[in-house]
ZAVO-932172 format. One line per 2 residues: for each residue x, y, z of C-alpha. Coordinates in steps of 0.2 Angstrom, whole numbers. Layout:
<rs>
X/Y/Z  ...
</rs>
This chain:
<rs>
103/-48/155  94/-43/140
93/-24/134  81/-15/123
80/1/115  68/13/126
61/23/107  48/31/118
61/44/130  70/45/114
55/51/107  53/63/117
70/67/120  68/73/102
51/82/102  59/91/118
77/97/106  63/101/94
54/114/106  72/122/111
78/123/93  60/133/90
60/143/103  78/146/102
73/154/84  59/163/91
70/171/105  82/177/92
72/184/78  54/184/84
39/175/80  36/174/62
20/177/53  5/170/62
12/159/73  10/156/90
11/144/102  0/136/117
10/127/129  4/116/144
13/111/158  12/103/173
12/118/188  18/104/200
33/100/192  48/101/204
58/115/193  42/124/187
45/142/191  27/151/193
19/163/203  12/157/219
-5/164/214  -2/155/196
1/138/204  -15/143/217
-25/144/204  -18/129/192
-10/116/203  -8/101/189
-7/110/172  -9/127/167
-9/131/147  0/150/141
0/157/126  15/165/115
7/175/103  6/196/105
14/199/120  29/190/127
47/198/135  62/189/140
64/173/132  77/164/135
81/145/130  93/133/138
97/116/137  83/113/151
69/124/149  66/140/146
60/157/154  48/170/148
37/185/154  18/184/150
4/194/153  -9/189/165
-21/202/165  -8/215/162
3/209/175  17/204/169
24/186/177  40/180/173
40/160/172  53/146/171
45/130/161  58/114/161
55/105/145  52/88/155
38/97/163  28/101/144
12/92/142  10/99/125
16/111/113  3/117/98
6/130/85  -12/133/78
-8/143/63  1/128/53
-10/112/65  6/107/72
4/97/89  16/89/101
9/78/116  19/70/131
12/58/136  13/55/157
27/42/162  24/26/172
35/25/185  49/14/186
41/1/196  24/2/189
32/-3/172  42/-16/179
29/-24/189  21/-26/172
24/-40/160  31/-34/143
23/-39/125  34/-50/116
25/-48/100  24/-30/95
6/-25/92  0/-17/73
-3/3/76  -19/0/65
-30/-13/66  -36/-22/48
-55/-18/54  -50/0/57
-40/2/44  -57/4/33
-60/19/43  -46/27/43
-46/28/24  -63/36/23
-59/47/36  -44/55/24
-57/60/13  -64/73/26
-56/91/27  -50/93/45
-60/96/60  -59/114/69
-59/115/87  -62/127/98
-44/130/111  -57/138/123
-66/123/128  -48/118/135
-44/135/145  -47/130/162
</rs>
């Protein structure tokens, strides 16, 4: 029986300790200069804690913000909780960290995605690659070296509010 390394759970395993240690920071001393954080999360997951009218209203993925106005966060080894303001009602909320679909601090372009898990079966069903594949092709490596030479692209986070 032959094992192999699974890099992509441990992956995000890491990007997951890397939220808590943030947010652990924030909940201690606050958020420093001009951060602030947009997470998404899936609404459905089975530890989510939301609102009725919250999950209603976005039942796969909802996206908060941390930035001006947040109360009670607290960060465990699991997730973590935190009161925002939804049209000044205050909503408590429990987020599991296996539940993030992303995690982006705007003020320095930091971005963390999650991308959705195959299940088990699904991934066994299909034949694995023997010959690992190149991130980059040659014919768009071209490409991606001119594309260094252009100042980065600003996007609007509205056009992803739901």
């Amino acid at each position: 029986m032959s094992r192999s390394i699974d890099y992509g759970n441990l992956m995000h395993d890491a990007m997951r300790g890397l939220i808590r240690k943030v947010l652990m920071d924030v909940a201690e001393r606050g958020l420093p200069g001009n951060h602030h954080f947009f997470i998404t999360f899936d609404t459905a997951h089975p530890d989510a804690e939301l609102a009725d009218w919250l999950s209603d209203r976005y039942p796969g993925e909802m996206t908060v913000v941390m930035q001006h106005w947040y109360d009670n966060l607290e960060v465990t080894d699991e997730g973590f909780s935190v009161t925002l303001n939804f049209g000044d009602a205050p909503e408590p909320l429990y987020i599991p960290y296996d539940a993030i679909r992303t995690f982006v601090d705007p003020s320095v372009e930091f971005g963390l995605r999650f991308e959705q898990q195959e299940s088990s079966a699904a991934s066994k069903a299909e034949p694995q690659e023997k010959e690992p594949r190149p991130l980059v092709h040659e014919d768009e490596l071209e490409v991606a070296e001119e594309d260094d030479n252009h100042d980065a692209e600003i996007v609007s986070l509205d056009s992803y509010r739901k």
